[in-house]
C-alpha positions in Angstrom: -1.3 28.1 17.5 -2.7 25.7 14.9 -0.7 25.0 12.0 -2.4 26.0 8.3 -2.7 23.3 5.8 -0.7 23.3 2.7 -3.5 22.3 0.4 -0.8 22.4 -2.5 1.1 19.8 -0.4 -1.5 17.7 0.8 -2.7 17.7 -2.9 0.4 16.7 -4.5 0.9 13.7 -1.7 -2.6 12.4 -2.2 -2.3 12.6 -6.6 1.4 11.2 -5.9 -0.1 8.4 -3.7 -2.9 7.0 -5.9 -0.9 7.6 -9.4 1.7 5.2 -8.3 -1.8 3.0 -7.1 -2.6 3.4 -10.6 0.3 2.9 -12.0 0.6 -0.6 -10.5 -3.0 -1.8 -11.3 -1.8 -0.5 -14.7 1.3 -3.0 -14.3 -1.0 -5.9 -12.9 -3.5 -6.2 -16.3 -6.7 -7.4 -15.8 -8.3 -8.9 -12.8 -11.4 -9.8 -14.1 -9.9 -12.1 -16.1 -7.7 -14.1 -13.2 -9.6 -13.9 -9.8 -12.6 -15.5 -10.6 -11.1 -18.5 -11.7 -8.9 -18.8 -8.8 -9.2 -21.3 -6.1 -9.4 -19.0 -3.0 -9.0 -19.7 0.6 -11.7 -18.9 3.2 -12.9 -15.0 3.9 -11.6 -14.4 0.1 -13.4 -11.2 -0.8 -15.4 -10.8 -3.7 -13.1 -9.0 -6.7 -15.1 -6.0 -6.5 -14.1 -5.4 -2.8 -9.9 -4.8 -3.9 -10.8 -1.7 -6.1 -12.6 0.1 -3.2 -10.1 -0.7 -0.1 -6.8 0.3 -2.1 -8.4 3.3 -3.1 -8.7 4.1 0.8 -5.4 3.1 1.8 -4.1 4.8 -1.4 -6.1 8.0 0.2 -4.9 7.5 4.0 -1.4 7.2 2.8 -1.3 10.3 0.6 -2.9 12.0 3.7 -0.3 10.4 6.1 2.4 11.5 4.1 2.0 14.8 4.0 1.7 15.2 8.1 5.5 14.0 7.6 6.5 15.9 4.7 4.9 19.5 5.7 7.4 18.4 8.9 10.2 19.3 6.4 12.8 17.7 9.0 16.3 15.8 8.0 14.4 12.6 9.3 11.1 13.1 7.7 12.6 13.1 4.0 14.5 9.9 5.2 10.8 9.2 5.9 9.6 10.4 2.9 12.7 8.3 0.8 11.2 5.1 2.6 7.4 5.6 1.2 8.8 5.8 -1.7 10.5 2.5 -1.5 7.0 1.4 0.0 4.7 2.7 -2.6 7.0 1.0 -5.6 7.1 -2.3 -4.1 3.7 -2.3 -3.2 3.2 -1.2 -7.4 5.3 -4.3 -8.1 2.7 -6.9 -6.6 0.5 -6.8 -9.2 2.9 -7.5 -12.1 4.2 -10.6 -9.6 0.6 -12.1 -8.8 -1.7 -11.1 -11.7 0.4 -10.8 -14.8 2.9 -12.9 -14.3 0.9 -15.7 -11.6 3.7 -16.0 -9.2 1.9 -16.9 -6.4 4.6 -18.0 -4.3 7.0 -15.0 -5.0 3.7 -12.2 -4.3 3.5 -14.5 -1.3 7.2 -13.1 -0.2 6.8 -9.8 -1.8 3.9 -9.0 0.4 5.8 -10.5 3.3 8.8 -8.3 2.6 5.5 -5.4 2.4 4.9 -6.0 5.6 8.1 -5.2 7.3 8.4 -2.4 5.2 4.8 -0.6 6.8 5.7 -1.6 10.4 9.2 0.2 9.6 7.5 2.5 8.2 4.9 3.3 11.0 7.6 3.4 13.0 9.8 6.1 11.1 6.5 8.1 10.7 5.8 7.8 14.6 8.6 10.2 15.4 7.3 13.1 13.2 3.5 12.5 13.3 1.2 10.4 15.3 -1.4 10.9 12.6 0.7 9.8 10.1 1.4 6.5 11.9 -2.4 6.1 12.8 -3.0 6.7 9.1 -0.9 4.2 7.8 -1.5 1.3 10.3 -4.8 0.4 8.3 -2.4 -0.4 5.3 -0.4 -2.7 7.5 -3.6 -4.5 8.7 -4.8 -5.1 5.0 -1.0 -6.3 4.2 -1.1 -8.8 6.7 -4.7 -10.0 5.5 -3.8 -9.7 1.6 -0.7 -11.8 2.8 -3.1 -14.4 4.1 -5.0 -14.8 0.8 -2.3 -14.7 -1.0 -0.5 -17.9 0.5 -3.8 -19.4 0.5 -3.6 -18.5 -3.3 -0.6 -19.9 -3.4 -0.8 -23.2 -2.2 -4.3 -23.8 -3.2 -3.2 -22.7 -6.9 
């Protein structure tokens, strides 16, 4: 028998999700002002471009979250503890790279942001497949914001 969706849930993980994405673009001031005069490595991205992508990773991981947290198992709040630890250092970049242009430290930081989505996929795997298909586009877009931001870092 399928399973019904807590709407309520799903809700609450999705706001959750993109408040703390807010939270942390909050943190990071304003873009505009930074990016363009940049020096960028290739495939850089125009600035528009960042606003729509983290807005649907933001979205797949509230989604993916809920698939563990309506699991309600001992391991999936461990699961759930971890995304938090995820989303807040992922709310930290901002403050590290636009506010505060520390290049070489975002560098690390979304190094360290990394490990923490593949341990993350991992965890998730055991209590939802979805949830781990859901997240691995975050984890792709890591390892590509990781690129730009070394390129950032020693071009800057």
């Amino acid at each position: 028998m399928k399973k019904k969706t807590d709407w309520t849930l799903l809700c609450l993980c999705v706001v959750v999700t993109l408040a703390v994405g807010f939270a942390g673009n909050l943190l990071g001031g304003n873009t505009e002002d930074i990016y363009p005069q940049l020096e960028k490595p290739p495939l850089s991205p125009p600035a528009a471009v960042f606003p729509a992508v983290w807005a649907i990773l933001y979205l797949l991981l509230g989604i993916g979250i809920y698939f563990i947290a309506e699991q309600k198992s001992a391991y999936g709040k461990g699961t759930l503890g971890f995304y938090a630890v995820t989303l807040a250092a992922n709310a930290l970049w901002p403050l590290w790279f636009r506010r505060l242009h520390l290049y070489t430290f975002a560098a690390f930081w979304i190094g360290a942001m990394v490990v923490l989505a593949a341990i993350l996929i991992y965890r998730a795997r055991r209590e939802s497949k979805t949830a781990a298909w859901l997240f691995t586009p975050y984890l792709l877009w890591l390892f590509f914001a990781l690129y730009l931001n070394v390129g950032v870092a020693v071009l800057n």
